[in-house]
GUDREN-756126 format. One record per residue (C-alpha): x, y, z; residue in one letter; residue number from 1. Coordinates in pm, 1 decimal, decimal comma. Layout:
N
{xx=X	yy=Y	zz=Z	resn=a	resi=NUM}
...
//
This chain:
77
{xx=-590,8	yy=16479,0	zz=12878,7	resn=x	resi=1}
{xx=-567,3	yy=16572,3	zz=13246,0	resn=x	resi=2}
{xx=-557,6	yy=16887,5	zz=13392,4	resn=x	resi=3}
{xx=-250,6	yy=16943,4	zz=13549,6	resn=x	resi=4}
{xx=-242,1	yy=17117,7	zz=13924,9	resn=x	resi=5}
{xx=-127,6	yy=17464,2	zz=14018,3	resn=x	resi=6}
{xx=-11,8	yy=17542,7	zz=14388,6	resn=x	resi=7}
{xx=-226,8	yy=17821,1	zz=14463,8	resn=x	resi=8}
{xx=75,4	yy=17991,2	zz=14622,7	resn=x	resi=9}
{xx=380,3	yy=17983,8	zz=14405,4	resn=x	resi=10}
{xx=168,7	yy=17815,5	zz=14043,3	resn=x	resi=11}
{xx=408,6	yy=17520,8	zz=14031,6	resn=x	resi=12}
{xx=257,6	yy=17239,8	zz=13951,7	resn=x	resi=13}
{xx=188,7	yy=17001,7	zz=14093,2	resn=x	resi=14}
{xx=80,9	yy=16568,1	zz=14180,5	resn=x	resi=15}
{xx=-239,8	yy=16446,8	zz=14238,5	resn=x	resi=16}
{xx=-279,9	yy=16482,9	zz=14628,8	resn=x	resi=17}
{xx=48,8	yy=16587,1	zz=14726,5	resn=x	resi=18}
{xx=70,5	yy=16739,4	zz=15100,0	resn=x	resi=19}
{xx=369,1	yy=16945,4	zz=15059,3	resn=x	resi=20}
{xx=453,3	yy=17150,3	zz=14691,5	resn=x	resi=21}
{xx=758,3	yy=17100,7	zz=14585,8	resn=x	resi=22}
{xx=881,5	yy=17408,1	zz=14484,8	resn=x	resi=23}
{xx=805,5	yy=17677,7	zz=14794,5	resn=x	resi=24}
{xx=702,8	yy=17397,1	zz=15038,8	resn=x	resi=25}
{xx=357,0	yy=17567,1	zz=15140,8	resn=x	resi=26}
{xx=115,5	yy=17272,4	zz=15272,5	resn=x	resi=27}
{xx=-174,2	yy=17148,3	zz=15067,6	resn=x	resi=28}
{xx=-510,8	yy=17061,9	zz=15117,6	resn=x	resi=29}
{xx=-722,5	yy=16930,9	zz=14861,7	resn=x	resi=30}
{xx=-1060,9	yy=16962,7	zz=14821,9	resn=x	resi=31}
{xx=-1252,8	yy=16911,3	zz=14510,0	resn=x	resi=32}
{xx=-994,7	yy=16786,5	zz=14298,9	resn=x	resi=33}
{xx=-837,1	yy=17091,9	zz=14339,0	resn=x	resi=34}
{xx=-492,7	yy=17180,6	zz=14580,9	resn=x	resi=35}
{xx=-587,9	yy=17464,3	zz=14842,7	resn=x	resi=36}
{xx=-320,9	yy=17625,8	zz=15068,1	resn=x	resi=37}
{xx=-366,5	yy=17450,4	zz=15424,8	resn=x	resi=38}
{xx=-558,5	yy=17684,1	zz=15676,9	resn=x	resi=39}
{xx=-151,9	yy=17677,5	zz=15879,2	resn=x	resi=40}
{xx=-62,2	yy=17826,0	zz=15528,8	resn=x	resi=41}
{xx=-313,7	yy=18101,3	zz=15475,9	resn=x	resi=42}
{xx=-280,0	yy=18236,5	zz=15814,4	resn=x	resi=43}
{xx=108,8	yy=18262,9	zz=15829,7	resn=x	resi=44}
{xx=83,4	yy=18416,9	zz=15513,4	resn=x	resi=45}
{xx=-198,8	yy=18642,9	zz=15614,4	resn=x	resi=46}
{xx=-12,2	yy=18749,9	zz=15889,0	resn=x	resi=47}
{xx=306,5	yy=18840,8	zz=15684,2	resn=x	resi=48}
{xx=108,4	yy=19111,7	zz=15511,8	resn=x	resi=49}
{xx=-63,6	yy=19212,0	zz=15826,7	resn=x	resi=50}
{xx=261,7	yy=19208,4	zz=16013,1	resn=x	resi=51}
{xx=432,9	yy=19418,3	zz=15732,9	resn=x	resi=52}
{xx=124,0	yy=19674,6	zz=15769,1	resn=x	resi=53}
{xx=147,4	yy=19646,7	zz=16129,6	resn=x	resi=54}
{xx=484,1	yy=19855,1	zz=16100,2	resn=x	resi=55}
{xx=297,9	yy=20189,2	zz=15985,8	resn=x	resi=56}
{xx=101,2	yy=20223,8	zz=16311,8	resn=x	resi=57}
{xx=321,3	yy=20327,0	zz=16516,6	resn=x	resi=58}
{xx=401,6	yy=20616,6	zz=16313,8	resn=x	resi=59}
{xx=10,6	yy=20712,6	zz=16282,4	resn=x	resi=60}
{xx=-16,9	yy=20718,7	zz=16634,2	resn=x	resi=61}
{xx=303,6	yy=20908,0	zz=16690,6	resn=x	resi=62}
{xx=105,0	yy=21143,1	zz=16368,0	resn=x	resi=63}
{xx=-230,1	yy=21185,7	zz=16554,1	resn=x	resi=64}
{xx=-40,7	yy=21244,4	zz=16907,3	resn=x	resi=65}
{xx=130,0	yy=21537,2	zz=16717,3	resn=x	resi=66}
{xx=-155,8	yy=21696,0	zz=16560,7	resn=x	resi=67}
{xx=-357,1	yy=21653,3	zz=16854,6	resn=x	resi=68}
{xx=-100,7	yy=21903,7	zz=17073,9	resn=x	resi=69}
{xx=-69,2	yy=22164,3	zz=16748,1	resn=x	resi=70}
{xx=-483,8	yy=22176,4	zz=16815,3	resn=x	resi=71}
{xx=-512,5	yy=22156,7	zz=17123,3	resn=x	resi=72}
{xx=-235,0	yy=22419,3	zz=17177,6	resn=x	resi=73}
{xx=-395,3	yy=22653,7	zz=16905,3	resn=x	resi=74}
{xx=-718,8	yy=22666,4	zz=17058,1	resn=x	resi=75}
{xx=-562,8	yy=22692,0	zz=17452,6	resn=x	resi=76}
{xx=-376,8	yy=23051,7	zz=17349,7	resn=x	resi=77}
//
């Protein structure tokens, strides 16, 4: 019996050397037998979770700015 195929993204399954899955459209590449999300893929969805991180920073800096003038005015009375 054959193995069925699992996007790596989303687990649907999927056809022997499809390019495109089906069910959340992420593109394939397959190597080994095996589908692997396209490099395209893995980056835009790299970058969603970076992007989504990427939203605390500005409040870390605004954090550290803050701190730094409570020290800096502590130590200059």
């Amino acid at each position: 019996m054959e193995e069925k195929k699992k996007c790596p993204h989303c687990n649907a399954t999927l056809e022997e050397g499809v390019r495109l899955c089906g069910h959340c459209k992420s593109e394939m590449v397959w190597k080994d037998g095996s589908p692997r999300l396209s490099v395209a893929d893995a980056m835009q969805k790299t970058g969603c979770a970076l992007t989504q991180l990427g939203c605390l920073l500005p409040i870390l800096v605004i954090l550290l700015v803050g701190m730094y003038a409570v020290i800096a005015g502590a130590l200059g009375s």
